[in-house]
C-alpha positions as CSV (number, residue, x, y, z in Angstrom):
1,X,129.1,136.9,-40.8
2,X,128.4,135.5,-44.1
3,X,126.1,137.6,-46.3
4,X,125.4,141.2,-47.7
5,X,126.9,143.9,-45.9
6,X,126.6,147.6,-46.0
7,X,129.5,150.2,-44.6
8,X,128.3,152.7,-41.8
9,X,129.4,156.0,-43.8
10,X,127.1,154.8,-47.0
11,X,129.6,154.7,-49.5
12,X,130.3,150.8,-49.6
13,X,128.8,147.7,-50.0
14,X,130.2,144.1,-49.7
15,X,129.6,140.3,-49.8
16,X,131.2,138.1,-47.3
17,X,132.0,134.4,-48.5
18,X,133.7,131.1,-48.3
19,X,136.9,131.3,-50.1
20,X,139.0,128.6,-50.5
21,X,140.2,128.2,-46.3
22,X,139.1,131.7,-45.8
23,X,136.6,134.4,-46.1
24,X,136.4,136.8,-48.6
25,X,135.2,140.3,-48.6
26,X,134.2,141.4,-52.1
27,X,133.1,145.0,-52.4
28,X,129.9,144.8,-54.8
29,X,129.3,148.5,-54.8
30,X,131.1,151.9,-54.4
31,X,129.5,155.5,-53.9
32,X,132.7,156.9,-55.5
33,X,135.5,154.6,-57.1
34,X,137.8,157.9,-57.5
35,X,138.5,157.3,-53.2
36,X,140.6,154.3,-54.6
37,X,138.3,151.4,-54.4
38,X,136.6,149.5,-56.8
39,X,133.9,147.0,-57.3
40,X,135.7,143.5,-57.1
41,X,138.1,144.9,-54.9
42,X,138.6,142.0,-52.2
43,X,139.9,141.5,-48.9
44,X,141.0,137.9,-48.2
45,X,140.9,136.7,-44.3
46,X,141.5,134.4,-41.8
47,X,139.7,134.5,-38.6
48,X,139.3,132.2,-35.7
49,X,137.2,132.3,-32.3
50,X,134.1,131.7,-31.3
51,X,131.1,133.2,-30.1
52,X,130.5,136.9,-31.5
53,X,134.7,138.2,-31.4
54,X,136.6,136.7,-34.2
55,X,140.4,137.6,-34.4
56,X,142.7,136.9,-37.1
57,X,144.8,138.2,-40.2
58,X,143.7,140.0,-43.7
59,X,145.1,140.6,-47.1
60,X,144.6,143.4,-49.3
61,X,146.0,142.1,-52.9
62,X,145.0,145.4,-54.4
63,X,147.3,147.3,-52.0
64,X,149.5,144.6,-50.9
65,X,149.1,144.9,-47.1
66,X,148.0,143.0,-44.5
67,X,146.5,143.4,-41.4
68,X,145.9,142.2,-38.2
69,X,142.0,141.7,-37.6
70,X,139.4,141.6,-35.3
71,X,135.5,141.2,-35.6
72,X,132.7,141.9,-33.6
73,X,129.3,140.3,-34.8
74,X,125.9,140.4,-33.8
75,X,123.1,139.5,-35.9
76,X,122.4,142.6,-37.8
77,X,125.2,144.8,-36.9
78,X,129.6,144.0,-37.2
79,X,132.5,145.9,-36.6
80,X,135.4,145.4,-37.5
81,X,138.6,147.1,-37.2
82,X,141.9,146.3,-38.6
83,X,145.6,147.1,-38.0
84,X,148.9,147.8,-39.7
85,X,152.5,148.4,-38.6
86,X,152.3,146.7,-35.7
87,X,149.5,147.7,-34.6
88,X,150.4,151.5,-34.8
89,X,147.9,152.9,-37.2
90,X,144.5,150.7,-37.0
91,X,140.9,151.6,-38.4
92,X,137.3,150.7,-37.2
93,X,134.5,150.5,-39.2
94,X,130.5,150.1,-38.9
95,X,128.6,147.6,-40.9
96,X,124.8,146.7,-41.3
97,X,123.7,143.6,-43.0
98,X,121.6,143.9,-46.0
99,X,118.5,141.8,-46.3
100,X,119.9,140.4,-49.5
């Protein structure tokens, strides 16, 4: 999961890394910034499991909200698809690692 990673619908970019005891997702480039997000932007998270399903929690400081996670990984392809308000409104979304 560590690494360079681009969104399915083309219009973001981001590098996953060690944070302090979590991951960080850092978004290194934006198709258009006027959507409401911003190179730098970062989503702070805390997964556990093993194999290819990670589950866990992530913060969004720039919007204050956090979510419940989950993460499906194979070697050149993740999903990942997070949930607020208990679960009532939740979001996946299509990556493909970058080769650098």
């Amino acid at each position: 999961m560590i690494g360079n990673w681009a969104r399915g619908d083309g219009n973001a970019r981001v590098r996953i890394a060690p944070c302090g005891d979590a991951l960080c997702a850092i978004n290194t480039w934006i198709r258009d910034e006027s959507s409401g997000e911003h190179v730098g932007d970062r989503l702070v998270m805390k997964v556990s499991g093993g194999g290819s399903t990670l589950n866990g929690t992530a913060y969004d400081p720039q919007r204050k909200l956090n979510y419940n996670l989950e993460i499906n990984v194979a070697p050149q392809t993740m999903n990942t698809r997070g949930c607020v308000l208990a679960g009532i409104i939740c979001k996946t979304v299509s990556w493909t690692r970058m080769s650098r």
